[in-house]
Phi, psi and omega in degrees: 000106135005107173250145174281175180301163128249154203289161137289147182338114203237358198274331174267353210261322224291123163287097203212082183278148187248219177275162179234090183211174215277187196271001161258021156320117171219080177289350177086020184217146149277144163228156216228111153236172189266096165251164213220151173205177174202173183236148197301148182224162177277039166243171175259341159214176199199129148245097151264153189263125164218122194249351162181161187229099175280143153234171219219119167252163190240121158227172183266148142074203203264019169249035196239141181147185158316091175264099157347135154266157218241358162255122168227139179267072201264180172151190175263147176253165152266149117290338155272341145336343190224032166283159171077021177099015174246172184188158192236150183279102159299307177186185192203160195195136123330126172253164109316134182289192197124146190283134193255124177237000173195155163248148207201124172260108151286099184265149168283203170239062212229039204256130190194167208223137187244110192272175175286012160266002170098012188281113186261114133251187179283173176244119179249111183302152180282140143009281183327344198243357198293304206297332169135169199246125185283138170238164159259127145209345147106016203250176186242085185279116168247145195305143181049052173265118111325085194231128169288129197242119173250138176257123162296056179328169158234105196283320219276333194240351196269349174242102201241107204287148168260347176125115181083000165119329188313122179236165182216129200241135179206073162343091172284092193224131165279156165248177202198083203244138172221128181267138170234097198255034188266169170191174165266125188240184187165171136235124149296140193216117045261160173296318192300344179279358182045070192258169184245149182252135178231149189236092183255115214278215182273336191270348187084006164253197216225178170219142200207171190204181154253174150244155184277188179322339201250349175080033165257148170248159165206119203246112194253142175079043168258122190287178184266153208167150144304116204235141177280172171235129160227153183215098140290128175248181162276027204212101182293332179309333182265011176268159198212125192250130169226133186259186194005058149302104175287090153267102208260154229285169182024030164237143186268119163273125179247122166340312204080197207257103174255137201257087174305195223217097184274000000 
């Protein structure tokens, strides 16, 4: 079988600016990513094709329905790639807040199972699933949130012989949700240099922003942890690092009045 790329590993590298706007910014949106893991199965791959990731918003009227998440990472996965505590981003989104009642994996048809004799075959969705496979999660997206949502794979129950050399995949997922609702505020001054701001943790990765006309900032969905702050301008004279920023869980730390380099 014809295989797509697989992505890599995204959990130490991944590079993810969120929104920046001042401290009394209330837009009415959350933001949401999907990221996947697994628990070890006796194969040597579990490859799925997933091509796209819907939330279920629970609304009045015409704002209640699917919503497509518009950054998605599709291709096939391994799902053993992400055994032990690892994980990969699927995909992220802007949200309207508001209550989430299901997730839905749109799969492609490239799904296939590699045994430890080295025998590759397909893996085949049921009828029941064409449309995509539904999860429950339940959460309550508030404004200026972060929240990650991990699909928990089970690679081991998720594959079911069917007979004859035959598998059939029927996806087995714990869900996971966690708001990560701290951040970083500030002004920089002078206003006029605009710097973009990166929030870079121990591990590197990183978040990031602007401050707007007036050189306020506000860096949202940082989890809690130590962080350096750097501010680039288009004047390298004018960048400015301030280290071990302390952000403790569902706190916004504000900078105070940050003074650049004229």
């Amino acid at each position: 079988m014809k295989r797509k790329h697989i992505l890599p590993l995204l959990l130490s590298c991944l590079v993810w600016f969120s929104a920046c706007d001042n401290e009394n910014d209330n837009t009415g949106t959350a933001k949401m990513q999907v990221r996947m893991t697994d628990a070890p199965g006796d194969y040597e791959e579990v490859n799925i094709d997933i091509q796209s990731v819907q939330v279920h918003k629970e609304a009045d009227g015409d704002d209640a329905g699917w919503i497509t998440l518009d950054e998605i990472n599709p291709g096939v996965y391994n799902l053993l790639d992400f055994a032990n505590g690892k994980d990969t981003l699927l995909a992220s989104s802007t949200l309207p807040a508001g209550k989430i009642s299901q997730i839905r994996l749109i799969l492609g048809n490239e799904n296939s199972l590699k045994l430890k004799d080295g025998t590759i075959t397909p893996l085949k969705t049921p009828s029941g699933q064409q449309s995509g496979v539904k999860l429950s999660i339940n959460a309550d997206l508030e404004s200026d949130v972060t929240y990650v949502l991990l699909l928990d794979f089970d690679a081991a129950k998720s594959v079911v012989p069917r007979g004859n050399g035959q598998y059939n995949l029927k996806p087995v997922i714990r869900t996971i949700t966690q708001a990560v609702a701290g951040g970083i505020r500030g002004k920089v001054t002078p206003a006029e240099y605009k710097p973009g701001i990166y929030v870079i943790s121990a591990a590197n990765d990183t978040i990031g922003g602007f401050a707007n006309e007036s050189g306020d900032f506000l860096i949202k969905g940082v989890p809690a942890g130590t962080y350096t702050v750097k501010f680039y301008t288009e004047n390298d004279a004018h960048n400015k690092t301030v280290e071990n920023v302390s952000v403790s869980q569902n706190q916004i730390k504000d900078l105070g009045i940050v003074e650049l380099p004229e």
